[in-house]
N, C-alpha and C positions, 0 to 999 in steps of 0.2 A: 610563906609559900610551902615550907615543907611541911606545916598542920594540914595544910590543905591537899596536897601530895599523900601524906597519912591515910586522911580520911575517905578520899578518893579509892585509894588501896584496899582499903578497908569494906570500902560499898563492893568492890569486886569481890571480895572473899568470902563477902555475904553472900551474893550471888551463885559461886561457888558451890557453896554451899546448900542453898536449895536444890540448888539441879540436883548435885550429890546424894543429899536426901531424897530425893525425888526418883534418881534409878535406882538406889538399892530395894526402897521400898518397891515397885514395882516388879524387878527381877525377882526379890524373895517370893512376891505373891503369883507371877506365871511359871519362874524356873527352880525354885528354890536358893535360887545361888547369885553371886554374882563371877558374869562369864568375864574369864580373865584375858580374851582378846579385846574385848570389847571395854575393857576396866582401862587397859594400858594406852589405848584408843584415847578414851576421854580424857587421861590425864594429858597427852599430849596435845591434845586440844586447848586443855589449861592449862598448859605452859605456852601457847602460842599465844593466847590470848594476853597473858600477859607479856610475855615479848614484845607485844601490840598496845598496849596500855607504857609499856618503858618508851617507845620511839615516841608515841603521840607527848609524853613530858618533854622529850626531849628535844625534838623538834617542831612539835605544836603544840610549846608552852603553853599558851593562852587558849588552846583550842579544846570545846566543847568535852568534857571526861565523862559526861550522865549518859553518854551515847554506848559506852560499851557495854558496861552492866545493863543496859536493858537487851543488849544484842545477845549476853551471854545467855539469859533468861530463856529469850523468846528460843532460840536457836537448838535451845535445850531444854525447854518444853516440846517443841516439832519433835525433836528426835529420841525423846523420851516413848512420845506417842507412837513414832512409827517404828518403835523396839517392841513396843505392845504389841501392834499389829504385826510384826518378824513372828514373835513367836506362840499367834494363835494362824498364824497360815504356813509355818515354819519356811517363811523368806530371808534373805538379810540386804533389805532395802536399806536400814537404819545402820549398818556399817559404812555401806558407799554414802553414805550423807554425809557421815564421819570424814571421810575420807576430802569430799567436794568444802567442809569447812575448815578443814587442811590447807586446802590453796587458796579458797578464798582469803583466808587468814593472811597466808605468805604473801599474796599480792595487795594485800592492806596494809601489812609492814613496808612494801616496797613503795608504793602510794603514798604514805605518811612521811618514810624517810626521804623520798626524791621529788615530790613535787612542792616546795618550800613557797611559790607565789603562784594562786590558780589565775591570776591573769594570763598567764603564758597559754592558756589555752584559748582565747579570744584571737590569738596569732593564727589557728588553725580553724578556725571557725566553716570554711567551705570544703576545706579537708576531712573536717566529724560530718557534716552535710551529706557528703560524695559515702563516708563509711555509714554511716546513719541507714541511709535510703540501700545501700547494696544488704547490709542485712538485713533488713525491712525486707527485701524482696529474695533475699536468698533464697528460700522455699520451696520457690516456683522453680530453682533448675532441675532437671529432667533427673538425672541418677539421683544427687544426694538429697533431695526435698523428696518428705514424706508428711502423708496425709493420718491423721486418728482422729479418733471421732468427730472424724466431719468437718474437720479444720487440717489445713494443708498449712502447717506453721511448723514445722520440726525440721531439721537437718539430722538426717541421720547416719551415722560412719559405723560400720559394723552393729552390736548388740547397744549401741549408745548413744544415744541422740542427745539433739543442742536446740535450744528453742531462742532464735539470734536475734529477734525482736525484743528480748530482755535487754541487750545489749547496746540494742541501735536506740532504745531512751534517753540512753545518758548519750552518745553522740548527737544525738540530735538536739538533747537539749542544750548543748555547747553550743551548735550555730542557731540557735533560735536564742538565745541569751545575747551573741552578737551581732545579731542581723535586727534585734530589735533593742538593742542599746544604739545601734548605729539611727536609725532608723526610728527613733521614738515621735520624737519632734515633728516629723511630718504628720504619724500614724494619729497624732494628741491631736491635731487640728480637727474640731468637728465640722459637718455640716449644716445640713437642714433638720427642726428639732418635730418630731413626727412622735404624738401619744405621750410627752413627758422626756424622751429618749432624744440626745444629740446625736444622730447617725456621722459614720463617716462620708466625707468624700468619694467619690465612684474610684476615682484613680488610685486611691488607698486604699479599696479593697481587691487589689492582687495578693499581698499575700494570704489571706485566709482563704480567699477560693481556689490556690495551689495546692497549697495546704489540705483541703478539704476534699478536693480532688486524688489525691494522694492519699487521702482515707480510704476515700470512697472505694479508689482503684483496690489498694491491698482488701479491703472487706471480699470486694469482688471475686479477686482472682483465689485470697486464699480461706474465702467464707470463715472469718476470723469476725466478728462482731469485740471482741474485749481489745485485741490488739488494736484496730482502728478506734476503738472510742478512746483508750485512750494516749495514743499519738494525738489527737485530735486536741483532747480536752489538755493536755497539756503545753500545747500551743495556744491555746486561746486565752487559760488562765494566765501565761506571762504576757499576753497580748493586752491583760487587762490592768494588768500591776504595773506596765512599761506606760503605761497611757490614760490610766484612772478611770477609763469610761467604759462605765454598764453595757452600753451599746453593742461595746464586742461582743460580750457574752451572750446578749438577747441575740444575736446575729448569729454566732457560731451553735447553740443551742439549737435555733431553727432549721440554722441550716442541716445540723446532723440526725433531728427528729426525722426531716423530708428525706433522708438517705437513707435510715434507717427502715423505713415504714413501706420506700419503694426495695428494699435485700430484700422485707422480710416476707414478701409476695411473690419476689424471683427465687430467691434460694430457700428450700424447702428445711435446711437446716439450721435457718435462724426461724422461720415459721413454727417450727417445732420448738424450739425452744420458749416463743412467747406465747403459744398453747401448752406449754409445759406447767407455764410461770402463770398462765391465766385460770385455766382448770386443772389443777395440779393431783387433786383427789376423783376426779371424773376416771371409770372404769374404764374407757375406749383408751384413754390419753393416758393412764398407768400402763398398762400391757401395750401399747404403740411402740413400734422401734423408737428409739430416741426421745423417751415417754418422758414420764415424770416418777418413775420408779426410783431412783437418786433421789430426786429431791425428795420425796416422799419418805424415806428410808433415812436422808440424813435429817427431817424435821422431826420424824421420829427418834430418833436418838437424842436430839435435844433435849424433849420433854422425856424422855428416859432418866438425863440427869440431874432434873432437878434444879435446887436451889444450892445442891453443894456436892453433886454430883453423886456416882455410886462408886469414885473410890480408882486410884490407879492399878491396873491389871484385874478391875471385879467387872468392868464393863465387856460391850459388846462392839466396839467402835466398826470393826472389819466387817459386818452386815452391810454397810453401806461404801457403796462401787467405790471406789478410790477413794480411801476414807483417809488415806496418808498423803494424798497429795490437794485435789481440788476442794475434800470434804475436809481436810484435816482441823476445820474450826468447828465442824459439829463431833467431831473425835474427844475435843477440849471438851463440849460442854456434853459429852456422855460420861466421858472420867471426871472431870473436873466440877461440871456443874453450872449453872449459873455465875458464882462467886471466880470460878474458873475464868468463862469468858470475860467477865469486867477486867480483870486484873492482866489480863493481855491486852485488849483495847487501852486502858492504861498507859501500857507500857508504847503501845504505839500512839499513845496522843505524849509519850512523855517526849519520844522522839521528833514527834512533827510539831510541838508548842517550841523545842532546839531551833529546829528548822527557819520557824516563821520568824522568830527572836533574833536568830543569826544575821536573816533577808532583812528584817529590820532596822537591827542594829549597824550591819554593812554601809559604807558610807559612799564605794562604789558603783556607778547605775548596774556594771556585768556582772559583780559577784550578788549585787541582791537581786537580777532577774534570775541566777543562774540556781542561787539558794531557794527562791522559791518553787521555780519550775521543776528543782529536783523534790524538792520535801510534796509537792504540792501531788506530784506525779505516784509518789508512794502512798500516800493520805488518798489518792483516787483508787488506788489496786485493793487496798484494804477495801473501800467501802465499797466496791464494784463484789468483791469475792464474798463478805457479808452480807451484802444487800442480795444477794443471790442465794447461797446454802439457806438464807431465814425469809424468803420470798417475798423480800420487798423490791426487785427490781429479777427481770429474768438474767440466766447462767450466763457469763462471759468467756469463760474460759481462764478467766487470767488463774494467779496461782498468791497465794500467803503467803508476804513477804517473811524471809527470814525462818519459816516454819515446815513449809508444805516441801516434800520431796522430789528434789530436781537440781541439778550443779545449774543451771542456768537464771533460774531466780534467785539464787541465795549469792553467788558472783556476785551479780550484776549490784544486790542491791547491798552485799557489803561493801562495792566500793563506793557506790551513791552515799551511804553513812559515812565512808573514810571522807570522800569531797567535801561533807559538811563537816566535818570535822579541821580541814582545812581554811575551809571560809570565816568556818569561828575562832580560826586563830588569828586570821585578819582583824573580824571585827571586834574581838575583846583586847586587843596589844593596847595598851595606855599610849596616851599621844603624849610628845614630850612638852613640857614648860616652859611656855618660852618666854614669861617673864621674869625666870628665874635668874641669878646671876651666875649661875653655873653654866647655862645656856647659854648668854650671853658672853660668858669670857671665850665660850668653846666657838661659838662662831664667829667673832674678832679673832681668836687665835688660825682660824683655818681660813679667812680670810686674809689675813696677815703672810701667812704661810701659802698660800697660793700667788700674792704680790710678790715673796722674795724669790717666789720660784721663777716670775716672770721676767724681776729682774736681773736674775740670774742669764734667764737666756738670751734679754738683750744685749745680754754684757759679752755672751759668747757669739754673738752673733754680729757684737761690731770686730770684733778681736778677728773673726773671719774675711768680713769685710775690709778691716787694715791691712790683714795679709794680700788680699787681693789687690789693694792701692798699690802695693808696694812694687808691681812687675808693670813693667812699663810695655805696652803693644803698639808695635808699630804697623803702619797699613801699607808703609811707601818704604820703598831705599831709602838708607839714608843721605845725605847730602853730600858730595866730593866723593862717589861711591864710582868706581870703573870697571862694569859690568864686561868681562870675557866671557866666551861659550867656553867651557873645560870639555876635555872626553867625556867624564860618566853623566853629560848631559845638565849639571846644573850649572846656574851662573856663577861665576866667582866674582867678588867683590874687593875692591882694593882700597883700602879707605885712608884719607888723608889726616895727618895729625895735626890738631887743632892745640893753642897752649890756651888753658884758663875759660875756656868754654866749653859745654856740652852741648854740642851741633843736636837736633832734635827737628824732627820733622813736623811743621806747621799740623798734622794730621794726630800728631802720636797724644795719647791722653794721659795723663797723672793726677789722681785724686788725690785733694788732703788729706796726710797722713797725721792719726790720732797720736797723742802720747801712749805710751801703756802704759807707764806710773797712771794714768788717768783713770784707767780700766781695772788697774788694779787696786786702785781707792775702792770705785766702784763694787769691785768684788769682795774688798773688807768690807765697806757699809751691809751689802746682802748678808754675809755672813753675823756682822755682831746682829742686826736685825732679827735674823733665823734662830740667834742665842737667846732674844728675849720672851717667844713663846715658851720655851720651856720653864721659865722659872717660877715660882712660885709664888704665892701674895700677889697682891693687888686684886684692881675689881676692873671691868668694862672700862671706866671711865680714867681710870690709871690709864689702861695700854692705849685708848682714843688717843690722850693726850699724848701720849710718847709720839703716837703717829705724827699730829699735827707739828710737833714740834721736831720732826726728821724731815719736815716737809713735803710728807705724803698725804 
């Protein structure tokens, strides 16, 4: 364990390492220098992280270690880039990132160190539901919901907004993990088999068309197309792993194509964007409000860098509109290159191959629906914001995990990474051996040792019950008894003396009463009994035998 502890250590330092390399080089070549707020920054960045790396041995021993070092990587390529971008528009986005991987970090230590069995979160399964759905819809209240380009998905409190739909993924993916581990059994039963495809039951399909409903509604109210696809897809994909059948997905698919198709003819700002994604290079649809000027600008920058890109701080990345947040993977492949983007893609299949291995491995039905629906749900964001900046599917709006600048995506989904990192502690702990004879004496001995405790408290339980025999109640007078009224109102009694009898009222009860020398035999045998767990030598079939021959 401690080799592997080592070299664990050791992949982080590597990591380290690069990033470290990675800022100096670039500050030398925009500022000459490197800036000494920002130095002290990082390092304490890399001491939280390792802070974070000491609890996950310490208390999720067995749980997943390849997950941080790639967090450290990505999180520190993002904000390498968007230091680039600081200081050719002279902003400091890339300090407050610093800052937002601060707390994320401290509530990943707190997550790691406090949440020891993520079952306990199937307990709250309609309580994440009820939180889920309230920030899904937060947006929409009147003061603090705020609208940008064209999507009414922000909260915003003073100069600093929060995008709460990050956060209602992972509650919701709590109660769709329990509601369809409860729930599986019915949902597996097919129906009628229509083109190759087992359809379900009519009655089974309430929860997808709530569900879908509930897309549809927030696309609606908050012309959000990335956030409802996927809430969507990530219900259906555990909808598909809870129940094995294709069918969900030919179904949920459909049904969000037909939702889709009827936004993009109502809402003029999902229409634009799939004239954006359709004729991207067409002169009307560049120069058009809400054109294809972005994309256009960030596909350019692509082919700017090449096959190994033109070099950190020699590019142009800030040409193209938000080039630190939504663009920030055509940023990579203008500094970085071709070789650039592979080696993050990478890093996120190295995270999400964790993910499926975990859901796999788990032997749980809630922690592997819950493993997958979170790995499954980050594996869709990547490919949604990809498939977008390189125009193979039109802009969603969502954001790069772990990279793109914003304290609401980098939260949310380092503690998505801390969850699987919990779940893999579940599913890698060795299961003990229970044909061993170590096992075996340990379970005779606690068996043994819960028998003497029982008969221990029979023993004090008759010893209570003797006491009780011992007082005698009576219901009547007694007999030769000469009842006078007294002053202070009670009867007095005059009782006659009897020689060599105890006069006793036909009514009055007396239980036999036990020895205690008997009881306290009793109490020695528990005792030497309780002495022979602890001793040492023998095997299982030694201490059977003592039993049988104690007569238990």
């Amino acid at each position: 364990m401690t080799a592997i502890r080592l070299r664990q250590f050791f992949l982080l330092l590597f990591s380290f390492l690069i990033v470290g390399v990675g800022f100096f080089q670039m500050f030398m070549r925009t500022q000459g220098s490197m800036p000494m707020d920002f130095t002290i920054r990082l390092i304490v960045v890399a001491a939280l992280f390792v802070v974070l790396w000491a609890l996950m041995a310490k208390f999720q021993p067995y749980g997943s270690q390849t997950l941080v070092p790639c967090l450290v990587l990505l999180s520190g390529i993002g904000v390498m880039l968007i230091a680039r971008i600081d200081a050719a528009q002279n902003t400091g986005v890339a300090g407050r990132q610093l800052l937002w991987i601060m707390v994320s970090l401290v509530l990943c230590c707190a997550l790691v160190a406090g949440l020891h069995d993520y079952r306990i979160l199937r307990r709250f399964s309609y309580v994440s539901m009820v939180v889920g759905l309230a920030l899904l819809l937060a947006p929409m209240l009147p003061l603090v919901g705020h609208e940008e380009g064209g999507s009414r998905i922000w909260l915003k409190f003073g100069n600093y907004t929060m995008q709460p739909a990050e956060f209602a993924k992972l509650f919701l993916a709590f109660f769709f993990a329990a509601y369809l581990f409860d729930h599986r059994d019915q949902l597996a039963v097919g129906g009628k088999k229509v083109l190759g495809f087992r359809l379900p039951r009519i009655r089974d399909l309430g929860p997808i068309i709530i569900v879908w409903l509930v897309s549809m509604g927030v696309l609606v109210m908050q012309r959000d197309l990335g956030t409802s696809l996927m809430f969507f897809a990530m219900f259906v994909s555990m909808l598909y792993v809870a129940t094995g059948r294709a069918s969900w997905i030919a179904i949920g698919v459909g049904a969000f194509a037909v939702g889709a198709v009827a936004a993009s003819s109502i809402f003029s700002h999902v229409g634009n964007r799939i004239t954006a994604w359709l004729h991207p290079f067409d002169a009307d649809v560049y120069n058009a409000v809400g054109g294809s000027e972005q994309l256009v600008k960030g596909v350019f920058g692509l082919a700017a860098g090449g096959l190994a890109g033109t070099g950190l701080g020699q590019g142009h990345p800030y040409i193209t509109p938000l080039s630190f947040s939504d663009f920030i993977y055509t940023s990579v492949g203008e500094e970085l290159g071709l070789a650039g983007l592979l080696a993050v893609l990478l890093l996120y299949l190295i995270i999400i191959a964790t993910g499926m291995v975990t859901a796999m491995k788990i032997k749980d039905g809630f922690g592997k629906l819950l493993a997958s629906g979170l790995v499954f749900t980050m594996a869709f964001q990547v490919f949604t914001v990809v498939g977008g900046v390189t125009l193979l599917i039109p802009l969603t709006g969502l954001t790069m995990p772990y990279m793109a600048a914003g304290g609401s995506s980098l939260v949310a989904n380092m503690l998505l990474a801390m969850l699987l990192v919990v779940i893999s502690n579940a599913a890698n702990k060795p299961q003990p051996d229970t044909t061993s004879d170590t096992f075996q004496y340990e379970a005779l001995a606690a068996l043994r040792e819960q028998e003497v405790k029982e008969r221990a408290a029979q023993v004090e339980a008759q010893k209570a019950q003797n006491a009780l025999a011992t007082q005698v109640i009576s219901t009547k007078p007694l007999l030769g008894a000469d009842p006078d009224e007294g002053d202070d109102g009670y009867d007095d009694y005059e009782f006659e003396e009897t020689a060599d009898q105890d006069i006793v009222d036909e009514e009055t009860h007396e239980q036999p009463r036990i020895d205690d020398e008997m009881l306290e035999e009793h109490a020695r045998h528990a005792q030497h009994a309780a002495g022979d767990i602890g001793t040492t030598g023998g095997n299982a079939n030694d201490i059977a035998n003592d039993m049988r021959r104690d007569g238990r």
